[in-house]
N, C-alpha and C positions, 0 to 999 in steps of 0.2 A: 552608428548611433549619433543623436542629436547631442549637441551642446547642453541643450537645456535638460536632454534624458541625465546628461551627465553631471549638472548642474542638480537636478530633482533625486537622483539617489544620493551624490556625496555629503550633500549640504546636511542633511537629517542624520547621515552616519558620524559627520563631523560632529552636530552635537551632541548625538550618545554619546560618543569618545570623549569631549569636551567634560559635559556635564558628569560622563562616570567619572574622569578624574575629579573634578570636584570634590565629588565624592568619597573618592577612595582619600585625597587629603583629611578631609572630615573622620570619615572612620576610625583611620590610624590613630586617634587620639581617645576612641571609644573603646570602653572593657570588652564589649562585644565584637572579639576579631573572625569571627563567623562570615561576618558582614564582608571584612576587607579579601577572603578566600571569596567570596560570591562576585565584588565589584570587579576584582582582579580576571574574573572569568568572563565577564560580561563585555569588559575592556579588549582582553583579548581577543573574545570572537568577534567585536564590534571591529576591532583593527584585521583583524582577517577578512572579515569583507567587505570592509572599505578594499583590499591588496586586491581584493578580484574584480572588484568595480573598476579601483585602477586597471587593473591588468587588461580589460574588456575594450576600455579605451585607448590605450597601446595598440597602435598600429600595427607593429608587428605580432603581438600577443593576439589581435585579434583574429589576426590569420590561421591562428594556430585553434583559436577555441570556435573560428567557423567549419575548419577542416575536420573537425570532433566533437559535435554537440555535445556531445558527453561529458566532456573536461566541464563544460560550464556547468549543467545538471548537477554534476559529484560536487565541483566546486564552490558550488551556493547552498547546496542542502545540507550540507554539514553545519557548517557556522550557523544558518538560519534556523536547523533545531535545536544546537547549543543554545541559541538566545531564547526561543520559544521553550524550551526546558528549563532556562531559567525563569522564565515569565511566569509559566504554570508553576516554580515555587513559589515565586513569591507570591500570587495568586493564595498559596494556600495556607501561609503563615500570615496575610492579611487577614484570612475569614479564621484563622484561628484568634487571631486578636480583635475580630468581631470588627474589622476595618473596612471600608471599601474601594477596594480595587478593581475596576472594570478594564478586561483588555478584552479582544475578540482572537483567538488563538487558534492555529491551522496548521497541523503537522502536513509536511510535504510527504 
């Protein structure tokens, strides 16, 4: 993989990660701690695969997820429908607050 492949996946994970903490400092001061269980999750799965993005560009790790296309499969669809499960909530406690949230959503 390219430099710049690697460049154009971390850089946007970095700032979910980034911007969810933000966030999660923000919340922690809001009544509504619903919010800080949700960001807390989003963070995690956001830092989990960033670990695999890392892990793909590891030379020796890559050895490992060429020799078993599988590891990578399992290894991204996880985290990637945690985040997409949480996108379709929030999705739907925007239209209950009569908000609009537009995202384009795709279970693997």
């Amino acid at each position: 993989m390219s430099n710049n492949l690697k460049h154009d996946l971390r850089t946007p994970l970095n700032h979910i990660i980034g911007y969810c903490e933000m966030l999660l400092e923000e919340a922690t001061d809001l009544p509504e701690q619903s919010l800080v269980a949700d960001l807390e999750r989003i963070h995690f799965a956001g830092r989990r695969l960033l670990t695999v993005v890392n892990d793909l560009f590891d030379p020796v790790k890559s050895i490992a997820y060429k020799s078993d296309p599988n590891l990578v499969h399992h290894e991204i669809r996880t985290p990637l429908n945690q985040i997409i499960g949480y996108a379709e909530m929030l999705q739907e406690e925007a239209r209950e607050r009569q908000e609009d949230l537009k995202a384009e959503i795709q279970r693997l």
